[in-house]
PQR file of N, CA, C, O and H, with PARSE charges and radii, in Angstrom:
ATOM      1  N   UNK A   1     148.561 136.272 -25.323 -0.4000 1.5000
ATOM      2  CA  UNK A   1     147.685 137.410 -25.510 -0.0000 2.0000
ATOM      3  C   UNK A   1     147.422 138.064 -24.158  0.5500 1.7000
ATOM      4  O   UNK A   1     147.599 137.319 -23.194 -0.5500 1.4000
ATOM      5  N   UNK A   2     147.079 139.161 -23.932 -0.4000 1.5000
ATOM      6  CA  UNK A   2     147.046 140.124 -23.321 -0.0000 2.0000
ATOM      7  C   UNK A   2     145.712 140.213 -23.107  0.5500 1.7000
ATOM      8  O   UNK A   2     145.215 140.285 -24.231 -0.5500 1.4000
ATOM      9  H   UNK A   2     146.935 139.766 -24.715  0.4000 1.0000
ATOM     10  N   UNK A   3     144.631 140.257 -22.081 -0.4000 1.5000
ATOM     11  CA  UNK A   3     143.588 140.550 -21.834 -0.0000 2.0000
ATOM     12  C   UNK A   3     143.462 142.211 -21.500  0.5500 1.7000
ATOM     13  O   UNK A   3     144.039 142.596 -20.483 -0.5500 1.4000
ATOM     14  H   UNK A   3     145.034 140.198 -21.168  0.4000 1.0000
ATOM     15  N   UNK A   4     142.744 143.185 -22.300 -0.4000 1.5000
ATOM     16  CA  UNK A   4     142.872 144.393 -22.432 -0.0000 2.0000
ATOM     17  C   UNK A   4     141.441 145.290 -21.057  0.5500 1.7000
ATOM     18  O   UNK A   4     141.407 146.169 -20.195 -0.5500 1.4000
ATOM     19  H   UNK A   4     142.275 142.872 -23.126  0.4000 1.0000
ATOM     20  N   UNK A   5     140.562 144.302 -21.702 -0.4000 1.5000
ATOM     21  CA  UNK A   5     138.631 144.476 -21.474 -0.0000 2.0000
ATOM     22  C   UNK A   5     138.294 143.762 -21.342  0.5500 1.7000
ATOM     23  O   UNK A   5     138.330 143.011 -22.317 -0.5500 1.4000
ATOM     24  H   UNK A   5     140.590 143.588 -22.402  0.4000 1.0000
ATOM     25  N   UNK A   6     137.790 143.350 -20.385 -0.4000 1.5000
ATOM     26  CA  UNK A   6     136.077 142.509 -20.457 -0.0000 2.0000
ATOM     27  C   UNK A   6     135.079 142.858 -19.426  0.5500 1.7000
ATOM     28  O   UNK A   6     135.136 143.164 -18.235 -0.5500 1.4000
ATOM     29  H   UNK A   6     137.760 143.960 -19.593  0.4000 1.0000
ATOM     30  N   UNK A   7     133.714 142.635 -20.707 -0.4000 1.5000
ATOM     31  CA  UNK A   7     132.586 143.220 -20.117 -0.0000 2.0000
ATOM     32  C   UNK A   7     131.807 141.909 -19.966  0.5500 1.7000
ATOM     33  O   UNK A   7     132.427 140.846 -19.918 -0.5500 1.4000
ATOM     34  H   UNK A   7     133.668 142.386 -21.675  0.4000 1.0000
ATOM     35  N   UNK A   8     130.467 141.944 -19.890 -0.4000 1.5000
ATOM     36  CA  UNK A   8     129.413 140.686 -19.688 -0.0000 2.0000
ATOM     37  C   UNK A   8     129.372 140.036 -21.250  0.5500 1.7000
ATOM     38  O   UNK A   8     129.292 138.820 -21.428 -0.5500 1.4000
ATOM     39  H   UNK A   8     129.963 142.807 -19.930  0.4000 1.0000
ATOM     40  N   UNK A   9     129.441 141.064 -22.412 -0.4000 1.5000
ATOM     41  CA  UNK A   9     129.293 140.517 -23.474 -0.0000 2.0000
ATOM     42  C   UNK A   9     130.279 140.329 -24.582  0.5500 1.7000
ATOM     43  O   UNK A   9     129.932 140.015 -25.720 -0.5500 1.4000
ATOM     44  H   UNK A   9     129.506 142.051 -22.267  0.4000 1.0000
ATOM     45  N   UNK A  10     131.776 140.571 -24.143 -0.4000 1.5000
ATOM     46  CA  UNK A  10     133.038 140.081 -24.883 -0.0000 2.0000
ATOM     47  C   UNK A  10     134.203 140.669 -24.129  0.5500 1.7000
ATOM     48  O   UNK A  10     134.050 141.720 -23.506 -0.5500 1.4000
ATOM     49  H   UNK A  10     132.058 140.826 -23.218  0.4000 1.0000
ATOM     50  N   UNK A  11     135.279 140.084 -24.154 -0.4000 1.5000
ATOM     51  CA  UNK A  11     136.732 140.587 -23.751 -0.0000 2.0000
ATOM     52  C   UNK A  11     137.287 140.825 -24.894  0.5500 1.7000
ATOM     53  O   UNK A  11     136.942 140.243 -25.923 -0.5500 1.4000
ATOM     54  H   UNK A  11     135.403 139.230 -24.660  0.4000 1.0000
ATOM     55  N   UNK A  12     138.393 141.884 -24.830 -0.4000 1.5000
ATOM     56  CA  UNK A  12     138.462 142.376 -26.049 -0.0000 2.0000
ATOM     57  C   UNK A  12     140.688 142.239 -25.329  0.5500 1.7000
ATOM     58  O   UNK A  12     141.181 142.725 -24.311 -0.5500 1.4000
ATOM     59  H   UNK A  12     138.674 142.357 -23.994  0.4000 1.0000
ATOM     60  N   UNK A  13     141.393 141.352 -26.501 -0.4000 1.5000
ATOM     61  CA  UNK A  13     142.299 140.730 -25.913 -0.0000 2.0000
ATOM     62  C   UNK A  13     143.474 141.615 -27.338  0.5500 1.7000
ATOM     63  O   UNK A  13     143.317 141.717 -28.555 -0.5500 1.4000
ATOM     64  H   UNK A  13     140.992 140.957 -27.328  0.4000 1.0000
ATOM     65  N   UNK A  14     144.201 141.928 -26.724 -0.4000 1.5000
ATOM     66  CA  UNK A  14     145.949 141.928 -27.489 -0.0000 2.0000
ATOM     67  C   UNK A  14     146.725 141.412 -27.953  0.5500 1.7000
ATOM     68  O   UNK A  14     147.657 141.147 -27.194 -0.5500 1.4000
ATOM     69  H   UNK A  14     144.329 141.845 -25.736  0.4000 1.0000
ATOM     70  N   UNK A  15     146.825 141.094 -28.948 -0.4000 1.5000
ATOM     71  CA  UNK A  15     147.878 139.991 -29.484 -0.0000 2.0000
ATOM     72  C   UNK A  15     149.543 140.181 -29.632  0.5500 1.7000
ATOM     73  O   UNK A  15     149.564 141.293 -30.159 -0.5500 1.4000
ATOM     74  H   UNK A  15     146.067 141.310 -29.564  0.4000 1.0000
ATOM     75  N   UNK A  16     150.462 139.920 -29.541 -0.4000 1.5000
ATOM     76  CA  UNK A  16     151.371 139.808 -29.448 -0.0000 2.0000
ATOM     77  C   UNK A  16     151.929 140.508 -30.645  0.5500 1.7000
ATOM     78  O   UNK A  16     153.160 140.504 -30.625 -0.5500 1.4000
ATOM     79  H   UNK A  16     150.444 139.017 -29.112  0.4000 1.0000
ATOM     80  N   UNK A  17     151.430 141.079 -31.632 -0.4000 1.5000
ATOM     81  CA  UNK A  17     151.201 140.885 -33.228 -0.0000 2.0000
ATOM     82  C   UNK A  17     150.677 143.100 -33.271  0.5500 1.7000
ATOM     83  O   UNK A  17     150.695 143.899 -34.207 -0.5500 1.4000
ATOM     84  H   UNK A  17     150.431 141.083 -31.648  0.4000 1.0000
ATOM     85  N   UNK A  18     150.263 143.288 -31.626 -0.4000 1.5000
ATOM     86  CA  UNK A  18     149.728 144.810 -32.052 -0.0000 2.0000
ATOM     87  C   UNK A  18     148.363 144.460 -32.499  0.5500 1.7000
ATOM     88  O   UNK A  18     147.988 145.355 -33.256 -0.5500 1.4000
ATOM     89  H   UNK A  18     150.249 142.638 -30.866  0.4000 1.0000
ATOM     90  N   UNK A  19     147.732 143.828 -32.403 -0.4000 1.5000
ATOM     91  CA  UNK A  19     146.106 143.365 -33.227 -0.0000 2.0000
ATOM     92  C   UNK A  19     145.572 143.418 -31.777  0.5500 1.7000
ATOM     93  O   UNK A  19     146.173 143.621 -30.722 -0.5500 1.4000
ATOM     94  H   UNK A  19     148.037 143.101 -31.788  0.4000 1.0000
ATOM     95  N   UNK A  20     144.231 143.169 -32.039 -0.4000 1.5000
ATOM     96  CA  UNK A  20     143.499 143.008 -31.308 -0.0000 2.0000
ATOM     97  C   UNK A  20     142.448 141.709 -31.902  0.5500 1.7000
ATOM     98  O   UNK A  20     142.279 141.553 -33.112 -0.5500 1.4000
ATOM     99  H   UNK A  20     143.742 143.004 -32.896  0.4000 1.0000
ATOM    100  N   UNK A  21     141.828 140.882 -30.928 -0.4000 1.5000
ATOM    101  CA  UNK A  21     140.841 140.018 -30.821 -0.0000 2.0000
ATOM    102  C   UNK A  21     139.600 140.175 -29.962  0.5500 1.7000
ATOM    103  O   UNK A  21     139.953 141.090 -29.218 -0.5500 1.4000
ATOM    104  H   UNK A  21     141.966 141.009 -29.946  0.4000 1.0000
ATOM    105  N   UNK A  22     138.880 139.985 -29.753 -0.4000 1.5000
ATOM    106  CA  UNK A  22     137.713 139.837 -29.610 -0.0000 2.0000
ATOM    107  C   UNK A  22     136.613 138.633 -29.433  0.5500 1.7000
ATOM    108  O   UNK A  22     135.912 138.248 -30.370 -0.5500 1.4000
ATOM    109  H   UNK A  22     138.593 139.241 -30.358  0.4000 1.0000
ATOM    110  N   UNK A  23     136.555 138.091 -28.111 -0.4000 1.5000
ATOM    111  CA  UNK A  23     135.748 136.834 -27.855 -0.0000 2.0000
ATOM    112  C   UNK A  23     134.395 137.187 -27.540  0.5500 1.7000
ATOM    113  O   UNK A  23     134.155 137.988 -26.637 -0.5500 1.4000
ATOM    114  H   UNK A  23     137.124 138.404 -27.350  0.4000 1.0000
ATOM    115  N   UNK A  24     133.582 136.697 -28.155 -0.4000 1.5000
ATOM    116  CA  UNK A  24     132.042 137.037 -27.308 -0.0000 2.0000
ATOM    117  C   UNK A  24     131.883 135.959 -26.069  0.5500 1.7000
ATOM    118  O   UNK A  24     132.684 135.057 -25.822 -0.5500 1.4000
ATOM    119  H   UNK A  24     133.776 136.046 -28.889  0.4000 1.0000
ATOM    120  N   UNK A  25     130.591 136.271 -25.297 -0.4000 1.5000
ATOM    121  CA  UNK A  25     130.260 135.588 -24.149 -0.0000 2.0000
ATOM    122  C   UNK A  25     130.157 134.056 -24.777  0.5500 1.7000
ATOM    123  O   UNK A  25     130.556 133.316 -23.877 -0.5500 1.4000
ATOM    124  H   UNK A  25     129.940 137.003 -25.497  0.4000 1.0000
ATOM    125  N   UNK A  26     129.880 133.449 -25.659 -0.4000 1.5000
ATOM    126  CA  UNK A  26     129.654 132.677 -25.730 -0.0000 2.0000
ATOM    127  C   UNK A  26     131.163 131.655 -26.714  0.5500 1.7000
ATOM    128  O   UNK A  26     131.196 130.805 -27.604 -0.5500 1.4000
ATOM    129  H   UNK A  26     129.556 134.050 -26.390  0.4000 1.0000
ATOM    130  N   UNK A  27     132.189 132.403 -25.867 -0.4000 1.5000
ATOM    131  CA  UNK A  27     133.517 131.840 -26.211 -0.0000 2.0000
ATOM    132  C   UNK A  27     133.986 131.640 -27.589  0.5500 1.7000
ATOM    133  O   UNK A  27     134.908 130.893 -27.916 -0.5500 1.4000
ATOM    134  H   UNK A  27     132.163 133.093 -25.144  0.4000 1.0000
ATOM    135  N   UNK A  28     133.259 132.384 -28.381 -0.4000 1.5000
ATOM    136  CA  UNK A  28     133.872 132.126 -30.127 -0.0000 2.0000
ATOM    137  C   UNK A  28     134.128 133.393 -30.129  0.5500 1.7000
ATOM    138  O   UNK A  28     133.900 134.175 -29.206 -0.5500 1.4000
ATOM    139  H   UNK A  28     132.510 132.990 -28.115  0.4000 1.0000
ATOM    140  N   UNK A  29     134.853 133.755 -31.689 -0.4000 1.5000
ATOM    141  CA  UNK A  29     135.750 134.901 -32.059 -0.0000 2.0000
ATOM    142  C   UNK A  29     134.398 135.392 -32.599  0.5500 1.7000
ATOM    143  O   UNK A  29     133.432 134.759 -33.027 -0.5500 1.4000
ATOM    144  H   UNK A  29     135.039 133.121 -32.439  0.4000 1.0000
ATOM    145  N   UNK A  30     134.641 136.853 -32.437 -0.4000 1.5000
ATOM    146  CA  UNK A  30     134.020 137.807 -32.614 -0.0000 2.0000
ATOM    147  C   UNK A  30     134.405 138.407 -34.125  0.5500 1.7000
ATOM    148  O   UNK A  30     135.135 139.273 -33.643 -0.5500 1.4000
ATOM    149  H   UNK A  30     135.425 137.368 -32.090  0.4000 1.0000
ATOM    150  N   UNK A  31     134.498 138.626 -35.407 -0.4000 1.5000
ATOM    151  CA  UNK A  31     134.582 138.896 -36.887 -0.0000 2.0000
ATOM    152  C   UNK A  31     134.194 140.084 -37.226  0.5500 1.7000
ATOM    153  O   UNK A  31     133.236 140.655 -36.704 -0.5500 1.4000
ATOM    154  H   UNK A  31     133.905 137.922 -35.799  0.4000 1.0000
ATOM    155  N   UNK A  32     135.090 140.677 -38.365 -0.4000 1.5000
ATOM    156  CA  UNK A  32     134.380 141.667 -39.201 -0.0000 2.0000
ATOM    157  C   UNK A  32     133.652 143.163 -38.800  0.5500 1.7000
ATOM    158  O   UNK A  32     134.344 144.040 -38.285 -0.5500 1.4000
ATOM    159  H   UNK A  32     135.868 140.213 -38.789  0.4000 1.0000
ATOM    160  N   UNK A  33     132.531 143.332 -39.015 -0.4000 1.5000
ATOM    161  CA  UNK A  33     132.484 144.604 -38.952 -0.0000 2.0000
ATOM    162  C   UNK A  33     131.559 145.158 -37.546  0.5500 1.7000
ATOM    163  O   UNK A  33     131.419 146.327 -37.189 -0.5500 1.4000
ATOM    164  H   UNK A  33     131.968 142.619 -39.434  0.4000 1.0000
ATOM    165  N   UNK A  34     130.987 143.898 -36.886 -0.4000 1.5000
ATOM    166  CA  UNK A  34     131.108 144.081 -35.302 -0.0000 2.0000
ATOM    167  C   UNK A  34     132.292 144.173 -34.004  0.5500 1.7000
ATOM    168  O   UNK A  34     132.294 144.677 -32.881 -0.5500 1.4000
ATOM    169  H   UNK A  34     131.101 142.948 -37.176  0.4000 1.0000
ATOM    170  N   UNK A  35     133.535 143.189 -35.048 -0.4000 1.5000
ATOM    171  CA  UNK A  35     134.661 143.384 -34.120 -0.0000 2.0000
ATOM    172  C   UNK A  35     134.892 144.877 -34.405  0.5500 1.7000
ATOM    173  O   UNK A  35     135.243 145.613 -33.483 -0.5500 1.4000
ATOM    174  H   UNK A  35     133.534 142.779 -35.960  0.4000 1.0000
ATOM    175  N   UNK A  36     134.737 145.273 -35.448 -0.4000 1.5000
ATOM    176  CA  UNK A  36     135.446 146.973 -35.850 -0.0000 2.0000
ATOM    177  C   UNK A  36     134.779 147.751 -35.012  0.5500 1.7000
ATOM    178  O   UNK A  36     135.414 148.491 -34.261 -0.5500 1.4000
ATOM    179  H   UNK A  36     134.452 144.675 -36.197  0.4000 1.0000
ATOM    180  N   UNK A  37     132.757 147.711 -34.979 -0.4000 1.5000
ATOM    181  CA  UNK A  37     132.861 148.618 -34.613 -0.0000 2.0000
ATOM    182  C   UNK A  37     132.606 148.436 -32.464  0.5500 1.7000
ATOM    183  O   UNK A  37     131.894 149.197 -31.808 -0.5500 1.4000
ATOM    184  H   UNK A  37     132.241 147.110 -35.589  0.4000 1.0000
ATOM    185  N   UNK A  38     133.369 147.325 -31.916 -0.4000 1.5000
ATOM    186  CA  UNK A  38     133.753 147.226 -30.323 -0.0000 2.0000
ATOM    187  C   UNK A  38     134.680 147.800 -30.229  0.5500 1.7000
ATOM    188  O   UNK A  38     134.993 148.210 -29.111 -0.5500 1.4000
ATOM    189  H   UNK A  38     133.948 146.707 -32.449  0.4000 1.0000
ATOM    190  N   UNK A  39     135.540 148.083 -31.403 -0.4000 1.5000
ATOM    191  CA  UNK A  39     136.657 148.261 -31.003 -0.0000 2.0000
ATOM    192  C   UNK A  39     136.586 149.575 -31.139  0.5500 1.7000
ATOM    193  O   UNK A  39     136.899 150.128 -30.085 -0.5500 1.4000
ATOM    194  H   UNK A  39     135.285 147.750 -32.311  0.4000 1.0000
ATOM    195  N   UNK A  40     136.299 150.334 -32.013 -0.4000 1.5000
ATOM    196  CA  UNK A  40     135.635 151.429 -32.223 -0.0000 2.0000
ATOM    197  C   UNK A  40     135.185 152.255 -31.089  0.5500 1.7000
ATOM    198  O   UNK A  40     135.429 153.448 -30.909 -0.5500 1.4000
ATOM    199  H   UNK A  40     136.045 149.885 -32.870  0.4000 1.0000
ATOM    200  N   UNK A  41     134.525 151.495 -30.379 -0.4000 1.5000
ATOM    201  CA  UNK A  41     133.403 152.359 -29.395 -0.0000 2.0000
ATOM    202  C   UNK A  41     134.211 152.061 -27.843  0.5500 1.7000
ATOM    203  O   UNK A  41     133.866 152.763 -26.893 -0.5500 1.4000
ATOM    204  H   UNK A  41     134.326 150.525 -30.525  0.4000 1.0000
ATOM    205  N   UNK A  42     135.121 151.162 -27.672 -0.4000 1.5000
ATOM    206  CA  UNK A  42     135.803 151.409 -26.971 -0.0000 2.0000
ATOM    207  C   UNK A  42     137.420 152.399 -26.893  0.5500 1.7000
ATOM    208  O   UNK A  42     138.126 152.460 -25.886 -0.5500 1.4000
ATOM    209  H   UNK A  42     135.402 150.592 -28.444  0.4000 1.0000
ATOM    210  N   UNK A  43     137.645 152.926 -27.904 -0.4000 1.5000
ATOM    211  CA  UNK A  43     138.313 154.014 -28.507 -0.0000 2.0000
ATOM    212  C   UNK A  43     139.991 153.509 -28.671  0.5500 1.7000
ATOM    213  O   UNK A  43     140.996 154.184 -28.447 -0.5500 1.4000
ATOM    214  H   UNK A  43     137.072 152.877 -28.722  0.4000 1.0000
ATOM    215  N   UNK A  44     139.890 152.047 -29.153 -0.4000 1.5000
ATOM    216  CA  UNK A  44     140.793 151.154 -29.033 -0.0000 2.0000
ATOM    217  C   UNK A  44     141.237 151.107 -31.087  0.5500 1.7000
ATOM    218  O   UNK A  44     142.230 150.437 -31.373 -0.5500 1.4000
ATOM    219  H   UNK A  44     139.074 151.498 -29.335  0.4000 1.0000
ATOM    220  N   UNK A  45     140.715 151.586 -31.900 -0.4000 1.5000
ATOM    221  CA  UNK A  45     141.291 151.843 -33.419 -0.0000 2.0000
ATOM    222  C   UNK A  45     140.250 153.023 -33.495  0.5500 1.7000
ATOM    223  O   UNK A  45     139.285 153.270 -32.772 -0.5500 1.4000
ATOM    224  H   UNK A  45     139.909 152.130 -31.667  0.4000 1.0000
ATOM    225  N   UNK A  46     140.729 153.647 -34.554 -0.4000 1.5000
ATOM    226  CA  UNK A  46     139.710 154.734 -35.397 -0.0000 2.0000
ATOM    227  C   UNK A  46     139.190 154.079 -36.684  0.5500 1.7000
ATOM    228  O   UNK A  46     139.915 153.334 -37.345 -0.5500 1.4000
ATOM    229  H   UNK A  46     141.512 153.447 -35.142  0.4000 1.0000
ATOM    230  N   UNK A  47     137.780 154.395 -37.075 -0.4000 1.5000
ATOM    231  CA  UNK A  47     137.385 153.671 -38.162 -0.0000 2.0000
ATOM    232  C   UNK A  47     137.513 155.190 -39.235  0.5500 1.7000
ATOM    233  O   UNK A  47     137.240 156.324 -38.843 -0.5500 1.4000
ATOM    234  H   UNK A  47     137.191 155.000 -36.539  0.4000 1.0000
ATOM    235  N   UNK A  48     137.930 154.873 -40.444 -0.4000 1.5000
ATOM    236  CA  UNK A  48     137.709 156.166 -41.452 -0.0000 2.0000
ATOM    237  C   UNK A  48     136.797 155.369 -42.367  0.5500 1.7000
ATOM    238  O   UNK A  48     136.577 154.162 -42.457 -0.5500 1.4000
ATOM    239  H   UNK A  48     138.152 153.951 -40.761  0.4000 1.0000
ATOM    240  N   UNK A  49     136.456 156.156 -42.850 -0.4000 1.5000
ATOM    241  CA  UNK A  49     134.689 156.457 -43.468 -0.0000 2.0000
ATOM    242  C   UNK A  49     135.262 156.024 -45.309  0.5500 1.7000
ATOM    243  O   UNK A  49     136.374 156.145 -45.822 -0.5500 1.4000
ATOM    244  H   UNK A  49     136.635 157.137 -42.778  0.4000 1.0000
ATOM    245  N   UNK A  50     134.125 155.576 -45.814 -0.4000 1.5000
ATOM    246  CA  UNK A  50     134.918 155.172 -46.902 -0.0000 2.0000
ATOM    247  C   UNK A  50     134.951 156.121 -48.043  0.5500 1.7000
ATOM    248  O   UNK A  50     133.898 156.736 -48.212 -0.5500 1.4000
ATOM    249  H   UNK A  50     133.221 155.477 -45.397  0.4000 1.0000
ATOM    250  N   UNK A  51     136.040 156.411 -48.962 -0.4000 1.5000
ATOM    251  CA  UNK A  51     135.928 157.561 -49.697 -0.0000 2.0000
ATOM    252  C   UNK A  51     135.198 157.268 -50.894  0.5500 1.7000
ATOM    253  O   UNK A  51     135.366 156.368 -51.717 -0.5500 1.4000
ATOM    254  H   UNK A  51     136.895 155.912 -48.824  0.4000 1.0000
ATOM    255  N   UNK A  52     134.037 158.546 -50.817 -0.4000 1.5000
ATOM    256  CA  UNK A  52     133.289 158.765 -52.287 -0.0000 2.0000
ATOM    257  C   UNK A  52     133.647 159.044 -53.578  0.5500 1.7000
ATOM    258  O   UNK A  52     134.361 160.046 -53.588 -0.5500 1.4000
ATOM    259  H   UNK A  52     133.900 159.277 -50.148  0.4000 1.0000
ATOM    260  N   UNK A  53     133.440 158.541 -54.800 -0.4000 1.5000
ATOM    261  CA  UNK A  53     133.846 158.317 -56.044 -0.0000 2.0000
ATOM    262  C   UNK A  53     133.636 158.630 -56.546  0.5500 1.7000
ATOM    263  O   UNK A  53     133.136 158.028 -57.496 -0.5500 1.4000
ATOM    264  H   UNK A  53     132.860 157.726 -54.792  0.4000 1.0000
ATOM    265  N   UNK A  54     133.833 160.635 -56.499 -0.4000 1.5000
ATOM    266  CA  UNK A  54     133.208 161.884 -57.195 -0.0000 2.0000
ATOM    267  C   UNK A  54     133.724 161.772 -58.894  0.5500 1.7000
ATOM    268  O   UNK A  54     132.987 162.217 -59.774 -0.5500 1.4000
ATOM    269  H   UNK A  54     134.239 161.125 -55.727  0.4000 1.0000
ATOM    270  N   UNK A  55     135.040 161.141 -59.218 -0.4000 1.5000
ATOM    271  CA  UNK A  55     135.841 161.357 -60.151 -0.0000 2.0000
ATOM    272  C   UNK A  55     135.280 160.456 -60.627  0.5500 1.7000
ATOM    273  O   UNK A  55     135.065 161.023 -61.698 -0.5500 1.4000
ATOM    274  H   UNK A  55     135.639 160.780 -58.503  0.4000 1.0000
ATOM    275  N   UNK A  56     134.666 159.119 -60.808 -0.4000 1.5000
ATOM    276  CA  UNK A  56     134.287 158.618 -62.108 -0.0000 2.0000
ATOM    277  C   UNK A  56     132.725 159.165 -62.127  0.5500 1.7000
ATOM    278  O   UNK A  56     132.103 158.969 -63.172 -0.5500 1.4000
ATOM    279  H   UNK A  56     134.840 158.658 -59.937  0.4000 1.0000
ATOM    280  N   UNK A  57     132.278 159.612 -61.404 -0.4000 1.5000
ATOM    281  CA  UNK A  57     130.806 160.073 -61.093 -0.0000 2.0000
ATOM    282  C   UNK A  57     130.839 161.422 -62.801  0.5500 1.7000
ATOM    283  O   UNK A  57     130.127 161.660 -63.776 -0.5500 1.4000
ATOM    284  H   UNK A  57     132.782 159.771 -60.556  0.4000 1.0000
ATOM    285  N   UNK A  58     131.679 161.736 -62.418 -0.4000 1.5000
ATOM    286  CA  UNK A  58     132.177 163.178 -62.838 -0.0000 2.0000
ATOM    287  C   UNK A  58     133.324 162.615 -64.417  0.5500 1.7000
ATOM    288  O   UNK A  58     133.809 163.306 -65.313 -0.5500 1.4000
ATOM    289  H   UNK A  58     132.258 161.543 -61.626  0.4000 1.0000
ATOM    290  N   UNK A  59     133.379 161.511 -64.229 -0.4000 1.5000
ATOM    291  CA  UNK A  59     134.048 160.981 -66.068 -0.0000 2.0000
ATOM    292  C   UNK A  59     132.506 160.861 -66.589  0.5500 1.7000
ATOM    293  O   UNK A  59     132.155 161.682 -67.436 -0.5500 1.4000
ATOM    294  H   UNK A  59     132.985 160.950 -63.502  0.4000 1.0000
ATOM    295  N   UNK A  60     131.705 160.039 -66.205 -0.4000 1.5000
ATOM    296  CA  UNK A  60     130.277 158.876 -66.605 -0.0000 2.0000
ATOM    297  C   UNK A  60     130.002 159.954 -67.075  0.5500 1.7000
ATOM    298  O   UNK A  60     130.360 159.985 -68.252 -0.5500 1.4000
ATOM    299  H   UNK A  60     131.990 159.372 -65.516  0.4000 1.0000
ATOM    300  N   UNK A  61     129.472 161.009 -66.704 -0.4000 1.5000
ATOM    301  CA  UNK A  61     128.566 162.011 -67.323 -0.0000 2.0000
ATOM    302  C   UNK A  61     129.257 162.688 -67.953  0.5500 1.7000
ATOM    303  O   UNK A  61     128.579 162.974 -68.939 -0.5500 1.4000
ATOM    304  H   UNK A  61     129.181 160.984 -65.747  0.4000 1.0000
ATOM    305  N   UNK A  62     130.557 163.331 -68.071 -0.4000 1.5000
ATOM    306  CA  UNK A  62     131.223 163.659 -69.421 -0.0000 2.0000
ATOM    307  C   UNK A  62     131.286 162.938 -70.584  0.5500 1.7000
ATOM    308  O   UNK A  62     131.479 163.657 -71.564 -0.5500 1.4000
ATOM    309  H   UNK A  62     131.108 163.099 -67.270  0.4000 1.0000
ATOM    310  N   UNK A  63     131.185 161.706 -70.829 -0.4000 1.5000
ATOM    311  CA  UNK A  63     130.977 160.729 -71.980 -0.0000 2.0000
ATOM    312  C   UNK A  63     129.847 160.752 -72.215  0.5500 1.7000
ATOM    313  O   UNK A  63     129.516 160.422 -73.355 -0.5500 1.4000
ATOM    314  H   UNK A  63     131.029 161.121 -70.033  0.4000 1.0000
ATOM    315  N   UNK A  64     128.622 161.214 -71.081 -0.4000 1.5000
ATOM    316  CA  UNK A  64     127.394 160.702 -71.828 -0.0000 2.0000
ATOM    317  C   UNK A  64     127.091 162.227 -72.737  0.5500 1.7000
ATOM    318  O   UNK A  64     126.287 162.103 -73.660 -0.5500 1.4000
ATOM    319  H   UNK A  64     128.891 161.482 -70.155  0.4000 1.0000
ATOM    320  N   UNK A  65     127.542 163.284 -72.573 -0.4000 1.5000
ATOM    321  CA  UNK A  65     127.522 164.331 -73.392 -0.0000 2.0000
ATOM    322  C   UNK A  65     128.176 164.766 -74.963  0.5500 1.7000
ATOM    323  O   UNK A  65     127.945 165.876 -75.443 -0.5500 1.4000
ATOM    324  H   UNK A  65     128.195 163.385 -71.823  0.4000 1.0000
TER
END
């Protein structure tokens, strides 16, 4: 692995794989939707927003009529 970043409160490492990892200061893996958003704010992935579910919104109330 590739060491990319590190700050006081995680290194943020490269994997061989195109991924990225994420150790906090206190030497364990960093998970989920705090690794997303370090990675995020260091401008290292883009996060997209999750899409709204106008179309069954928009069936439900045609049946209830």
């Amino acid at each position: 692995m590739e060491k990319v970043k590190a700050t006081e409160n995680y290194t943020i490492f490269k994997k061989k794989s195109g991924r990225y990892g994420v150790k906090g200061s206190n030497k364990k893996w960093i998970n989920g939707d705090e690794k997303a958003q370090i990675l995020s704010t260091e401008g290292l992935i883009k996060l997209s927003k999750a899409a709204e579910k106008p179309a069954e919104e928009a069936a439900e109330e045609s049946t209830e009529e």
